[in-house]
PDB file of N, CA, C, O and CB in Angstrom:
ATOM      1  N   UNK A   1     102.734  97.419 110.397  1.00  0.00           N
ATOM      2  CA  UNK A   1     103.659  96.379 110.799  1.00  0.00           C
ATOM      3  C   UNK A   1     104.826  96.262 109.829  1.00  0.00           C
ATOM      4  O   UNK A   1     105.918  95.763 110.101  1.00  0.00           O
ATOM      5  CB  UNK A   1     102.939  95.055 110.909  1.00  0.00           C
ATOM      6  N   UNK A   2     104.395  96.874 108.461  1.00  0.00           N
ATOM      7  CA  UNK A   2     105.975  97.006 107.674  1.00  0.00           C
ATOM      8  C   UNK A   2     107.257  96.813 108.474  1.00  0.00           C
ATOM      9  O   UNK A   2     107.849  95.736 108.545  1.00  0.00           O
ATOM     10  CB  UNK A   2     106.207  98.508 107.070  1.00  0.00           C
ATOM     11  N   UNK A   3     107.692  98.095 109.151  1.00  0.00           N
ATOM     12  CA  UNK A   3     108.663  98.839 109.881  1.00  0.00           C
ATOM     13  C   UNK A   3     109.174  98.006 110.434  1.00  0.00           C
ATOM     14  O   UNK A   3     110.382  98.240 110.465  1.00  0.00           O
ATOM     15  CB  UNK A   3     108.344  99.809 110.689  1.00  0.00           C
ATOM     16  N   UNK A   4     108.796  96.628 111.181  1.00  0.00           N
ATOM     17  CA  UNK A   4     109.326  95.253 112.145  1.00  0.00           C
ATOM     18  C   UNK A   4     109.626  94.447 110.810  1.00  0.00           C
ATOM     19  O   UNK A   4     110.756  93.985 110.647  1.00  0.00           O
ATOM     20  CB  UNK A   4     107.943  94.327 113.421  1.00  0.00           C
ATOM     21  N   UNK A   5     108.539  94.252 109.756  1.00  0.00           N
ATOM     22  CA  UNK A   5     109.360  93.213 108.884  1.00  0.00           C
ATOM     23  C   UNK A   5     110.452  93.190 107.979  1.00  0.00           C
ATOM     24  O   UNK A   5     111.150  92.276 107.538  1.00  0.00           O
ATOM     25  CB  UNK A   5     108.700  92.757 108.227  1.00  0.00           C
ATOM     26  N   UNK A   6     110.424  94.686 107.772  1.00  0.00           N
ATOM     27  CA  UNK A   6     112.031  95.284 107.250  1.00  0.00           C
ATOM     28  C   UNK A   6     112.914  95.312 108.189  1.00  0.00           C
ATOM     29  O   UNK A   6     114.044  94.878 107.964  1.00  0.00           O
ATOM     30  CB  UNK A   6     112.131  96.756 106.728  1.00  0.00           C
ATOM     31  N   UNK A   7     112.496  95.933 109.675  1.00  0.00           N
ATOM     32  CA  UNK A   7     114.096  95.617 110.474  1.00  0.00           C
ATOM     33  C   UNK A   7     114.327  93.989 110.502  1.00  0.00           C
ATOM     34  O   UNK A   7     115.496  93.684 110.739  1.00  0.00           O
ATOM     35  CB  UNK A   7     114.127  96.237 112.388  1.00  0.00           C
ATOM     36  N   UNK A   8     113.617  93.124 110.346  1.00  0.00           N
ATOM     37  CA  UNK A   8     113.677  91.879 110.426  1.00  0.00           C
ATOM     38  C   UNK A   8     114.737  91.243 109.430  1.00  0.00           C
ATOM     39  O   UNK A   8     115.851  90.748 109.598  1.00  0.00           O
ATOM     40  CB  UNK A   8     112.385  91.432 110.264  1.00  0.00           C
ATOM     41  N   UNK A   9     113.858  91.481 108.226  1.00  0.00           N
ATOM     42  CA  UNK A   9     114.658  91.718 106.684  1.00  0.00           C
ATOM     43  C   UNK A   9     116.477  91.996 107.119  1.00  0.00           C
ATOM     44  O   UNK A   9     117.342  91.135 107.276  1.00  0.00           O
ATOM     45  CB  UNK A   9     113.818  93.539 105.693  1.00  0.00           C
ATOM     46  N   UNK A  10     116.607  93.575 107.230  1.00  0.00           N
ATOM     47  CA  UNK A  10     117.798  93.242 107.691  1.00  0.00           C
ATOM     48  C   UNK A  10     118.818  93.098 108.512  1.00  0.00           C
ATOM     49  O   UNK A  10     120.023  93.319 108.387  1.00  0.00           O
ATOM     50  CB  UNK A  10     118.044  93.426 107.412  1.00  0.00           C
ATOM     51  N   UNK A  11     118.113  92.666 109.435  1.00  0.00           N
ATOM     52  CA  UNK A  11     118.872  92.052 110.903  1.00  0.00           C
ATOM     53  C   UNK A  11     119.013  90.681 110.170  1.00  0.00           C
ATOM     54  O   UNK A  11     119.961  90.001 110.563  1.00  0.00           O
ATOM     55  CB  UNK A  11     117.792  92.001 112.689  1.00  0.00           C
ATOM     56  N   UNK A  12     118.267  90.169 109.209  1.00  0.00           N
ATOM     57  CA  UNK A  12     118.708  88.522 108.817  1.00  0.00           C
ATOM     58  C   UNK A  12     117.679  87.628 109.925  1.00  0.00           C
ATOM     59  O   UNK A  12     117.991  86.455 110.133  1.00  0.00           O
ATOM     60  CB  UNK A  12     120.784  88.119 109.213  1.00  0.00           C
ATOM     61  N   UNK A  13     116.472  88.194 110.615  1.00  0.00           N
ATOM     62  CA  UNK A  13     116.076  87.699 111.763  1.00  0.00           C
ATOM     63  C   UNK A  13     114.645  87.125 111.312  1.00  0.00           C
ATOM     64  O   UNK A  13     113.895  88.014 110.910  1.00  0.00           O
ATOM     65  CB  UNK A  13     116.110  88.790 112.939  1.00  0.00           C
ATOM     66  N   UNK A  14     114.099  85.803 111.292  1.00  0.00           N
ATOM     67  CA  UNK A  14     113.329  85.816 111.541  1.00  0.00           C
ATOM     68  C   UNK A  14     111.392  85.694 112.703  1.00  0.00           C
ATOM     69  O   UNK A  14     111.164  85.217 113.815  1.00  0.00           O
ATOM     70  CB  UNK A  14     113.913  85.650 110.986  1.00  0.00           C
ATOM     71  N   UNK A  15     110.733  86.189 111.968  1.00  0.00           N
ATOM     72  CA  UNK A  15     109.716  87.450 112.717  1.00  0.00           C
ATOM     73  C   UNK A  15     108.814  85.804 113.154  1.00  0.00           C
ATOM     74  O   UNK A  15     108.413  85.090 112.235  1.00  0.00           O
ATOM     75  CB  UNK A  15     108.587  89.191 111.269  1.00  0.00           C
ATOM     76  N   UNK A  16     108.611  85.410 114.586  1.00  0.00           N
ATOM     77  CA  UNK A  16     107.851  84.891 115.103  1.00  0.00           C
ATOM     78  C   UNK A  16     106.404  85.325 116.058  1.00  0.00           C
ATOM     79  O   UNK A  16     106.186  85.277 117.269  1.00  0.00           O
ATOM     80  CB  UNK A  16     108.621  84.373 115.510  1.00  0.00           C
ATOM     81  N   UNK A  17     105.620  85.734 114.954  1.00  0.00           N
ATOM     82  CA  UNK A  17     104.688  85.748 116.163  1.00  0.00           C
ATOM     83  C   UNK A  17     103.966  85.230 117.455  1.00  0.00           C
ATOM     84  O   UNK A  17     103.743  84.020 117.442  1.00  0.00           O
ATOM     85  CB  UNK A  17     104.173  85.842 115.864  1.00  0.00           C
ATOM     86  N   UNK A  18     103.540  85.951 118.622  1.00  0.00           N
ATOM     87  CA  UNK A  18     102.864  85.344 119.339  1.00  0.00           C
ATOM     88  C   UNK A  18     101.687  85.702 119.690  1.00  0.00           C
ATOM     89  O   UNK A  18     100.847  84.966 120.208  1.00  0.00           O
ATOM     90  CB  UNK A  18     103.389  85.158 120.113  1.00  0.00           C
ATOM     91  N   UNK A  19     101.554  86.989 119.396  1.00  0.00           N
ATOM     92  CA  UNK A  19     100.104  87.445 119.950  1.00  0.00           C
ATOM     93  C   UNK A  19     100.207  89.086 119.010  1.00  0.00           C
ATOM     94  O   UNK A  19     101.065  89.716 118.392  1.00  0.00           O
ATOM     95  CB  UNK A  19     100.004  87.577 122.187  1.00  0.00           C
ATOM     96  N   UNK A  20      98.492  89.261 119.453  1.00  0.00           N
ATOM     97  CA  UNK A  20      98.240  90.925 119.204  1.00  0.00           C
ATOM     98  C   UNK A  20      96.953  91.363 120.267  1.00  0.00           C
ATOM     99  O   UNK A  20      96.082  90.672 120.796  1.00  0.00           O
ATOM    100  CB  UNK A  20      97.700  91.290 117.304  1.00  0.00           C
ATOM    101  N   UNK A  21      97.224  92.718 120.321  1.00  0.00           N
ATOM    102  CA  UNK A  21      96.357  92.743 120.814  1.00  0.00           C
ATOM    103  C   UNK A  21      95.840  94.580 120.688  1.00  0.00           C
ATOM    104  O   UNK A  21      96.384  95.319 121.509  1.00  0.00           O
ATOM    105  CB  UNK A  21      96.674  91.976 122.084  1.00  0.00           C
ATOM    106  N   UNK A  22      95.432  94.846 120.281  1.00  0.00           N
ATOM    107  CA  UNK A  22      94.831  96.241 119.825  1.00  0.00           C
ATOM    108  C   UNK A  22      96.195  96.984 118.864  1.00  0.00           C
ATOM    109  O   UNK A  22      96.701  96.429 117.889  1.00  0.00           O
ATOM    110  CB  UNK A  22      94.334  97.330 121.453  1.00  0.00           C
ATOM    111  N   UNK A  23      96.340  97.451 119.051  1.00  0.00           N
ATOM    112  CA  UNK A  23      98.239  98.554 118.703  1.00  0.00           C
ATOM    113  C   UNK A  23      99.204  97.746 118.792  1.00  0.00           C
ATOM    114  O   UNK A  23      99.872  97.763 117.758  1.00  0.00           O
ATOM    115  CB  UNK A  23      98.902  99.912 119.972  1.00  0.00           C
ATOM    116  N   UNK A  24      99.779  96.684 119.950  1.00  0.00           N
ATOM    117  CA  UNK A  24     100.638  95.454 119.681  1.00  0.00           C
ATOM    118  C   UNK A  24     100.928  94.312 119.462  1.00  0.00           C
ATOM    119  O   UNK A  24     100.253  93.354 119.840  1.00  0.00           O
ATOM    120  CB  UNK A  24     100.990  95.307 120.011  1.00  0.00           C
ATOM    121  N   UNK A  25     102.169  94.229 118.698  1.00  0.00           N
ATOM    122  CA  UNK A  25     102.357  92.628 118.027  1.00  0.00           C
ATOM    123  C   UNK A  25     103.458  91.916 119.525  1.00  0.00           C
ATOM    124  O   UNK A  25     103.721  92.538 120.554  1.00  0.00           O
ATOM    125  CB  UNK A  25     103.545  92.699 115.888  1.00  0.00           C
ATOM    126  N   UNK A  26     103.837  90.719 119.234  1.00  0.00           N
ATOM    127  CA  UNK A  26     104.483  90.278 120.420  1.00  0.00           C
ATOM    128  C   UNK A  26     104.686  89.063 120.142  1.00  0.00           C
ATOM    129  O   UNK A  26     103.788  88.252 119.919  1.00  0.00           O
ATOM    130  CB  UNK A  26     103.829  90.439 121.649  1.00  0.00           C
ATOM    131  N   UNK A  27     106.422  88.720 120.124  1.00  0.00           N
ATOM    132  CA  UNK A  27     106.820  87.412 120.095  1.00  0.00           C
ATOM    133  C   UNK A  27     108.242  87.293 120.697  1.00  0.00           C
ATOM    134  O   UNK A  27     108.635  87.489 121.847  1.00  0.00           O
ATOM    135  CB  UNK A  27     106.739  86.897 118.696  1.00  0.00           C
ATOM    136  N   UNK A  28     109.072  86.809 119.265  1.00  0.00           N
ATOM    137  CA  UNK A  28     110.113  86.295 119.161  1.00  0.00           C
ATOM    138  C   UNK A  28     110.828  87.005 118.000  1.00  0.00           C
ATOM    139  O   UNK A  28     110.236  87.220 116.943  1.00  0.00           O
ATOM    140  CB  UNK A  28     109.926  84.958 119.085  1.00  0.00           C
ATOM    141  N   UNK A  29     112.101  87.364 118.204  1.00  0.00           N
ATOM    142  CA  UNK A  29     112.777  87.408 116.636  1.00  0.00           C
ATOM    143  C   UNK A  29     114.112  86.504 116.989  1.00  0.00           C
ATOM    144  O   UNK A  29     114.973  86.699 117.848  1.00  0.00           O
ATOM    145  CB  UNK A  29     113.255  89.279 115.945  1.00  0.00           C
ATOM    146  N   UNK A  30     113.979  85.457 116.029  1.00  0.00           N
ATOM    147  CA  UNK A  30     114.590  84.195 116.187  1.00  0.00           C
ATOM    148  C   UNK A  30     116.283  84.523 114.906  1.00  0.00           C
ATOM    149  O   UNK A  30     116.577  84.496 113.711  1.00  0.00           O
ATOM    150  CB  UNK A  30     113.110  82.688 115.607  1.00  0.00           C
ATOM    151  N   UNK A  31     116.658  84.693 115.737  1.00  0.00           N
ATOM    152  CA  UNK A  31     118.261  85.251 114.901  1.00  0.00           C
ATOM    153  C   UNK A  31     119.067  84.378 114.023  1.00  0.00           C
ATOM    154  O   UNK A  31     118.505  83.294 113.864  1.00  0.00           O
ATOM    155  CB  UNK A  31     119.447  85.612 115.978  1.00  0.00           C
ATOM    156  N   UNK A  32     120.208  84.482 113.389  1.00  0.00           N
ATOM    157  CA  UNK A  32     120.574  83.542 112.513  1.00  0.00           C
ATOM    158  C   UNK A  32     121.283  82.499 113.862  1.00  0.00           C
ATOM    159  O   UNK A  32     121.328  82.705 115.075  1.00  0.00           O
ATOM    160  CB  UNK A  32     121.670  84.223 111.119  1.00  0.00           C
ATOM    161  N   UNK A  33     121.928  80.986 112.771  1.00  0.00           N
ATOM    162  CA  UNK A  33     122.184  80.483 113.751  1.00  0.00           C
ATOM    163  C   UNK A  33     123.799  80.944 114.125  1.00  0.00           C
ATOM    164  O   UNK A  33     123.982  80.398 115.213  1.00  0.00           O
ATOM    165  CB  UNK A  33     121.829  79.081 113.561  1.00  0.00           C
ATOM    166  N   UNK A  34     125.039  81.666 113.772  1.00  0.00           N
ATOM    167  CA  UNK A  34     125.972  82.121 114.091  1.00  0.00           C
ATOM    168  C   UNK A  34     125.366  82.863 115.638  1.00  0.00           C
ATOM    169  O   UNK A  34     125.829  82.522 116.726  1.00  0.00           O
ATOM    170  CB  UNK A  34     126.557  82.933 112.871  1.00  0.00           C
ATOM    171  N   UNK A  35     124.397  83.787 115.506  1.00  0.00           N
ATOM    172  CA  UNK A  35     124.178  84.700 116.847  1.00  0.00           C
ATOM    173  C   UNK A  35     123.479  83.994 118.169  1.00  0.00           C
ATOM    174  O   UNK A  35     123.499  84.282 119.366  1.00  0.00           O
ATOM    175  CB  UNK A  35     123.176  85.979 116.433  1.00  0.00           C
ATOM    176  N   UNK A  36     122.721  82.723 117.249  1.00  0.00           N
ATOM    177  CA  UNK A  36     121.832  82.263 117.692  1.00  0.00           C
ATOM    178  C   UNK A  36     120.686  82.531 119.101  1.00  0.00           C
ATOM    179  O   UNK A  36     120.752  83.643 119.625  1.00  0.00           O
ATOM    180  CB  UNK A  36     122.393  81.424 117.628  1.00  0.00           C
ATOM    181  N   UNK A  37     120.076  81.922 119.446  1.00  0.00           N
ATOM    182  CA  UNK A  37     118.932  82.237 120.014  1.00  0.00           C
ATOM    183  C   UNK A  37     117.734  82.609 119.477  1.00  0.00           C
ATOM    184  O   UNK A  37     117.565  82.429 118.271  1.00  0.00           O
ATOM    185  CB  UNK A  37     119.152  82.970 120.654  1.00  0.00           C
ATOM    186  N   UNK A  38     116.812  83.125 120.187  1.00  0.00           N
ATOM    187  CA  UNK A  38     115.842  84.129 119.881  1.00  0.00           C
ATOM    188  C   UNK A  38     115.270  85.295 120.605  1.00  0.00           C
ATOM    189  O   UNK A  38     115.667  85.105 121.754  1.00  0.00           O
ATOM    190  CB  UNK A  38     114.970  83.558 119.640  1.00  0.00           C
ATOM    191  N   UNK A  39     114.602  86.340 120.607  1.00  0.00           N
ATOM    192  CA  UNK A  39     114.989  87.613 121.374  1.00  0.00           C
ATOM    193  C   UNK A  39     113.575  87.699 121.754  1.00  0.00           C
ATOM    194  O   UNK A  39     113.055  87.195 120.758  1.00  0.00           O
ATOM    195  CB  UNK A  39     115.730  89.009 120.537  1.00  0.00           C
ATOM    196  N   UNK A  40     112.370  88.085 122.743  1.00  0.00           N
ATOM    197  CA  UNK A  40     111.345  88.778 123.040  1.00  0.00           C
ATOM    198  C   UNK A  40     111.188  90.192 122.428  1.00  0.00           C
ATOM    199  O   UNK A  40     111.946  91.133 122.665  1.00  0.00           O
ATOM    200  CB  UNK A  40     111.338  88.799 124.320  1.00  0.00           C
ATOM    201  N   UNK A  41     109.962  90.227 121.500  1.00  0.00           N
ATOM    202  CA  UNK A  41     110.312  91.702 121.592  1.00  0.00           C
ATOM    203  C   UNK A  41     108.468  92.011 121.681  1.00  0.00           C
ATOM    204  O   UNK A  41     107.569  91.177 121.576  1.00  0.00           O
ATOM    205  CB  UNK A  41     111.447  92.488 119.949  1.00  0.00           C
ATOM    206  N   UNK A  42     108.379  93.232 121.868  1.00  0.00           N
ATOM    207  CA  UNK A  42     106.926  94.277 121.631  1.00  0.00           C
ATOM    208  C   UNK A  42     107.496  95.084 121.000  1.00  0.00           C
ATOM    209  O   UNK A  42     108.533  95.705 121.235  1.00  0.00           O
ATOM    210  CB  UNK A  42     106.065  95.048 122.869  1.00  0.00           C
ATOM    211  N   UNK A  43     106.258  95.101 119.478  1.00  0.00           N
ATOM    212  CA  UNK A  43     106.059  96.374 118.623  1.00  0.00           C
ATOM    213  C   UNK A  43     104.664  96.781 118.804  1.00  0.00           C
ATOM    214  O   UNK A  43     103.618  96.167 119.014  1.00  0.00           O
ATOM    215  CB  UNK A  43     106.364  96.161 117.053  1.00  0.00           C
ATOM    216  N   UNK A  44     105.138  98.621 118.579  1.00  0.00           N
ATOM    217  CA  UNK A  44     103.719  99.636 118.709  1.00  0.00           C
ATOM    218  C   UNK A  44     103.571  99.592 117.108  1.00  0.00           C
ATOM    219  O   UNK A  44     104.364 100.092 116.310  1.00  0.00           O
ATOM    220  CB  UNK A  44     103.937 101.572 119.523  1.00  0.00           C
ATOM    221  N   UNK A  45     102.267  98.817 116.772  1.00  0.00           N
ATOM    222  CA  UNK A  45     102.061  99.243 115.423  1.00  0.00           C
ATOM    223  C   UNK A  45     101.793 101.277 114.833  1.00  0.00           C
ATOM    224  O   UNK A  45     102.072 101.856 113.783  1.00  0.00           O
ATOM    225  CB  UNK A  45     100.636  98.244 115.153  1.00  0.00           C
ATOM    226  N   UNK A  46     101.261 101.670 115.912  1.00  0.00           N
ATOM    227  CA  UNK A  46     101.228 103.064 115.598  1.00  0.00           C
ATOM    228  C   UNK A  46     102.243 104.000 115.763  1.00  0.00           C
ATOM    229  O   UNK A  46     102.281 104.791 114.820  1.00  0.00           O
ATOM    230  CB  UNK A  46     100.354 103.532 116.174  1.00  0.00           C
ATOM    231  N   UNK A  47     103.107 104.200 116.653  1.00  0.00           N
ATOM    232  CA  UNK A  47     104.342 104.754 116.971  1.00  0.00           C
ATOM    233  C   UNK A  47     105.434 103.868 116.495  1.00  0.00           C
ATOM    234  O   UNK A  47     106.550 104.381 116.416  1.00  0.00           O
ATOM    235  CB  UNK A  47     104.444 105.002 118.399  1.00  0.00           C
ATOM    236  N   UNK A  48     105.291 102.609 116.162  1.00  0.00           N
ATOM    237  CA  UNK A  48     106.801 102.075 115.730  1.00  0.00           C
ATOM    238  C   UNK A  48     108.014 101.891 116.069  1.00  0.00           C
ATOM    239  O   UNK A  48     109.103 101.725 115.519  1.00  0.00           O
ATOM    240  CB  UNK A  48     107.153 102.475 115.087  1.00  0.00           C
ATOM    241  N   UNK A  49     107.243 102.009 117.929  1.00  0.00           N
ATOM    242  CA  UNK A  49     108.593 101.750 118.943  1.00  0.00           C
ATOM    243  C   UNK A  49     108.590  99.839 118.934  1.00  0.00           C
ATOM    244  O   UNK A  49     107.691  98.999 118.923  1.00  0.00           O
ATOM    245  CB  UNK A  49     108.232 102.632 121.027  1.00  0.00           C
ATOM    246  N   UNK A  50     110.062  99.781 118.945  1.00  0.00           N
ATOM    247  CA  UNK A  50     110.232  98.298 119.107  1.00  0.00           C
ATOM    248  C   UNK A  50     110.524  98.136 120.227  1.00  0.00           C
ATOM    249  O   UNK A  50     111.215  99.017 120.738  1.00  0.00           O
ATOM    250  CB  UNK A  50     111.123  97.627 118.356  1.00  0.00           C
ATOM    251  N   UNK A  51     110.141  97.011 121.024  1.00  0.00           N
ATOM    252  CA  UNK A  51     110.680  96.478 122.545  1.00  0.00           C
ATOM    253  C   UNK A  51     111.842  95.338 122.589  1.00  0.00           C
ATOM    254  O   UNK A  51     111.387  94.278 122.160  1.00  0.00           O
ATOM    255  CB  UNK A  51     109.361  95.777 123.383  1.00  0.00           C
ATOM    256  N   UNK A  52     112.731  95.275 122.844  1.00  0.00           N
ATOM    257  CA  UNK A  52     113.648  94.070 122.853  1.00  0.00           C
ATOM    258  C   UNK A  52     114.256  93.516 123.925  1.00  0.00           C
ATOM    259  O   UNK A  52     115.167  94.080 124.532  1.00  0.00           O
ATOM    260  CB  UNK A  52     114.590  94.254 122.147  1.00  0.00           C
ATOM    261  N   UNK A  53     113.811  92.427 124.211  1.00  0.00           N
ATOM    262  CA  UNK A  53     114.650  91.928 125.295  1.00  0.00           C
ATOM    263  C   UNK A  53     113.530  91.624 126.224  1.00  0.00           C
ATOM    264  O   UNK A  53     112.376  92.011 126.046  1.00  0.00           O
ATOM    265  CB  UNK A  53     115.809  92.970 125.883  1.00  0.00           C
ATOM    266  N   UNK A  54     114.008  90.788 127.391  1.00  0.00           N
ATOM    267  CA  UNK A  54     112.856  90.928 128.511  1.00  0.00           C
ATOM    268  C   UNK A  54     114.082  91.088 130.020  1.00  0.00           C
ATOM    269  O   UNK A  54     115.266  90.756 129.966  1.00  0.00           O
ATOM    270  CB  UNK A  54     111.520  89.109 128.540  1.00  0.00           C
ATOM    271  N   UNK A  55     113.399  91.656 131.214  1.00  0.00           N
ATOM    272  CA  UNK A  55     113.964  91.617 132.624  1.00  0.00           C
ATOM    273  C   UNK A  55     114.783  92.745 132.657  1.00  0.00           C
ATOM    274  O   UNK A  55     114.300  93.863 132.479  1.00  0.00           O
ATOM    275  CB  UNK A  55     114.771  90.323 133.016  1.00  0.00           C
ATOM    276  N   UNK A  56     116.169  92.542 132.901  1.00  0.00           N
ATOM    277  CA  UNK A  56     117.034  93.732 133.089  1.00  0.00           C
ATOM    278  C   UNK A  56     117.820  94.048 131.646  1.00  0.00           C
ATOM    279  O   UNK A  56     118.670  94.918 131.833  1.00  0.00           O
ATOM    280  CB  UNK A  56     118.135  93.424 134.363  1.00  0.00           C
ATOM    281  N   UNK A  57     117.784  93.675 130.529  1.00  0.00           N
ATOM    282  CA  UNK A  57     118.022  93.561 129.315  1.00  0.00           C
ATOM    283  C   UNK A  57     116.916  93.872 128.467  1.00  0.00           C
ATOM    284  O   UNK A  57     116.381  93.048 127.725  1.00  0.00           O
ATOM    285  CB  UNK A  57     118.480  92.429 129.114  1.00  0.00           C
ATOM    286  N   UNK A  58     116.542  95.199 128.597  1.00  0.00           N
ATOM    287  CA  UNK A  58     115.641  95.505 127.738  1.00  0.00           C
ATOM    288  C   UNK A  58     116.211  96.783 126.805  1.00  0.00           C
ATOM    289  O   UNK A  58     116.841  97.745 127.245  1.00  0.00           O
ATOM    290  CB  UNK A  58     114.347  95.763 128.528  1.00  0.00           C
ATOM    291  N   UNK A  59     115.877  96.578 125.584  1.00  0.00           N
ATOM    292  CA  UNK A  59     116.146  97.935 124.889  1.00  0.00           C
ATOM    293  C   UNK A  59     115.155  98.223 123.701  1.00  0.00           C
ATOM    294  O   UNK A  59     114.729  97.423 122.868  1.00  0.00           O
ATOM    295  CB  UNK A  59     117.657  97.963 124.306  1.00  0.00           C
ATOM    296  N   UNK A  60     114.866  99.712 123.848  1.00  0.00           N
ATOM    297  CA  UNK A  60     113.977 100.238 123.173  1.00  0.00           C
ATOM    298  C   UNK A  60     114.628 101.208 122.394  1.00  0.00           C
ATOM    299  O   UNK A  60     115.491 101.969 122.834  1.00  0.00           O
ATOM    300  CB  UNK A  60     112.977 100.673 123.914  1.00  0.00           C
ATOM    301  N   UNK A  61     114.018 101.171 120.673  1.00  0.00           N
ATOM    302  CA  UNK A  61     114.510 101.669 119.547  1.00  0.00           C
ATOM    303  C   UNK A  61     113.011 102.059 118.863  1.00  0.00           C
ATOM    304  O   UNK A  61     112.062 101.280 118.769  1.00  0.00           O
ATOM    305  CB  UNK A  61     115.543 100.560 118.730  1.00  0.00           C
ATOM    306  N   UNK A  62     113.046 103.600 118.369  1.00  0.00           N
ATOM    307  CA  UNK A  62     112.223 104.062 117.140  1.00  0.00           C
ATOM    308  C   UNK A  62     112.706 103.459 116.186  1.00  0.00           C
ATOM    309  O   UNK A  62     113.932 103.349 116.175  1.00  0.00           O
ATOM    310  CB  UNK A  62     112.182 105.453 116.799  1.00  0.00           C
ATOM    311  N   UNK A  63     111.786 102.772 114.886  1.00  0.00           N
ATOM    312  CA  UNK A  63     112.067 102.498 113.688  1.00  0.00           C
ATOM    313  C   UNK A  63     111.675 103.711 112.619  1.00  0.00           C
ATOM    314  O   UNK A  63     111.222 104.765 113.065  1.00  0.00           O
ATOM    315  CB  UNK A  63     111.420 101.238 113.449  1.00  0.00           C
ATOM    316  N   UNK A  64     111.818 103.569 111.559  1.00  0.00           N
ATOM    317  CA  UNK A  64     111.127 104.419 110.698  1.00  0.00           C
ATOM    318  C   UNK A  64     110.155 103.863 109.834  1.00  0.00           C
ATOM    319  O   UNK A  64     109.491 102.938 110.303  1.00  0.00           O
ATOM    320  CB  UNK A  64     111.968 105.063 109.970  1.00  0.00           C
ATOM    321  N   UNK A  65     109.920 104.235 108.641  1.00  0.00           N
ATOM    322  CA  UNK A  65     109.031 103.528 107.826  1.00  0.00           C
ATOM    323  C   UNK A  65     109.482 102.211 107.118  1.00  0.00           C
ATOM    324  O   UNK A  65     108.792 101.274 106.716  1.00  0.00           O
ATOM    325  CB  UNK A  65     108.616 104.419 106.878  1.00  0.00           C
ATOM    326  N   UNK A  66     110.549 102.362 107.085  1.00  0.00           N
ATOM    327  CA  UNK A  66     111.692 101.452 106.394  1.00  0.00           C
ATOM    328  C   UNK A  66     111.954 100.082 106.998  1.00  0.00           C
ATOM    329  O   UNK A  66     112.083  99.035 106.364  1.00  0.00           O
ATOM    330  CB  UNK A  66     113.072 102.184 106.449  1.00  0.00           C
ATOM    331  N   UNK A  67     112.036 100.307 108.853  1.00  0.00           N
ATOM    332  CA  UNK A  67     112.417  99.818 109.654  1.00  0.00           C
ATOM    333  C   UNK A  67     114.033  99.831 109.753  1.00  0.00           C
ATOM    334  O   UNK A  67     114.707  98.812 109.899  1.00  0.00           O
ATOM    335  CB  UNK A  67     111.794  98.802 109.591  1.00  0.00           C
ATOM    336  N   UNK A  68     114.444 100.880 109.672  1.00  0.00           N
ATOM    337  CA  UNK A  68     115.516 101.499 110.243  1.00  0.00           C
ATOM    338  C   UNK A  68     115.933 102.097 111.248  1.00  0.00           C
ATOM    339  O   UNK A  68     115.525 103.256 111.178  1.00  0.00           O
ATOM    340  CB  UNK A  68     115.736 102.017 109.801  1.00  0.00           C
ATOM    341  N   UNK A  69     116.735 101.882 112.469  1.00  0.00           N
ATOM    342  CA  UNK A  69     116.473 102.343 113.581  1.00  0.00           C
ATOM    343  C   UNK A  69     116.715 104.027 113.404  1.00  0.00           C
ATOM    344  O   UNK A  69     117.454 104.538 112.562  1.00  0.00           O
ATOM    345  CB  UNK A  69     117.331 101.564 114.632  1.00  0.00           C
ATOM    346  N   UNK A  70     115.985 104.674 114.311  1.00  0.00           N
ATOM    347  CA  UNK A  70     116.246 106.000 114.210  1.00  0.00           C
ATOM    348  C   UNK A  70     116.678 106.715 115.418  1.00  0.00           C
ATOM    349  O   UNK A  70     116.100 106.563 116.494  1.00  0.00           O
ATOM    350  CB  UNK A  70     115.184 106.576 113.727  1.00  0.00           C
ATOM    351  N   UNK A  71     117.844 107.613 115.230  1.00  0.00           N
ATOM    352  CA  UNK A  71     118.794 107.934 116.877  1.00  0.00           C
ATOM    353  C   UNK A  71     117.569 108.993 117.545  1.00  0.00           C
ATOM    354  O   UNK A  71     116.646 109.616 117.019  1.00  0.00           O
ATOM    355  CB  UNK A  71     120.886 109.089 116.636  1.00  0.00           C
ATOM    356  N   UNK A  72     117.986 108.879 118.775  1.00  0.00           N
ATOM    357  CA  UNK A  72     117.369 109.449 119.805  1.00  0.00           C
ATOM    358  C   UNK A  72     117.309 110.858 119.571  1.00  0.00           C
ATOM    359  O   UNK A  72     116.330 111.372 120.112  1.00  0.00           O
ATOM    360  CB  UNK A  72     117.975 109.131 121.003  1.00  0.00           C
ATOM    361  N   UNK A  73     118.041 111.644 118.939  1.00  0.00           N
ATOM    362  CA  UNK A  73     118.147 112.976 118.782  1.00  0.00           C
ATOM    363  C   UNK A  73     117.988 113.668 117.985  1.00  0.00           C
ATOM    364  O   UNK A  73     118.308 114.852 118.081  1.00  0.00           O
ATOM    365  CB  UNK A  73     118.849 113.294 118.957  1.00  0.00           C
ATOM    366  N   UNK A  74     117.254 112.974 116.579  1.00  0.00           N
ATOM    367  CA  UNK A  74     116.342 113.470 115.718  1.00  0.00           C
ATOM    368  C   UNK A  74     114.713 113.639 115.904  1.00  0.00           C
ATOM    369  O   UNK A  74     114.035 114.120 114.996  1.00  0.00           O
ATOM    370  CB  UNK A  74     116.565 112.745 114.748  1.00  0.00           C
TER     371      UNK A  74
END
């Protein structure tokens, strides 16, 4: 779960949990108040794919160990 609390770290976002359940975590990442809101997301603790967003606004990003997003084409 590193990998979510460092992208958290520096997105400036903080990490609300709501649940787990075998391999995933699942909440909220509650943003500063300039961006404000808060976002849905699912993380794969084993692959380290992040889920963001819910409905037709969804986007999915590899992190690394760091929690740095990592491009599609590496």
């Amino acid at each position: 779960m590193a990998p979510l609390v460092y992208y958290c770290r520096w997105r400036g976002a903080r990490l609300q949990l709501q649940g787990r359940d075998g391999h995933q975590v699942w909440g909220w990442l509650a943003l500063s108040q300039q961006e404000g809101g808060r976002i849905p997301f699912r993380f794969n603790t084993n692959t380290w794919e992040l889920t963001l967003g819910a409905g037709e606004h969804v986007e999915q990003w590899q992190l690394d160990e760091m929690g740095v997003v990592v491009p599609a084409d590496s």
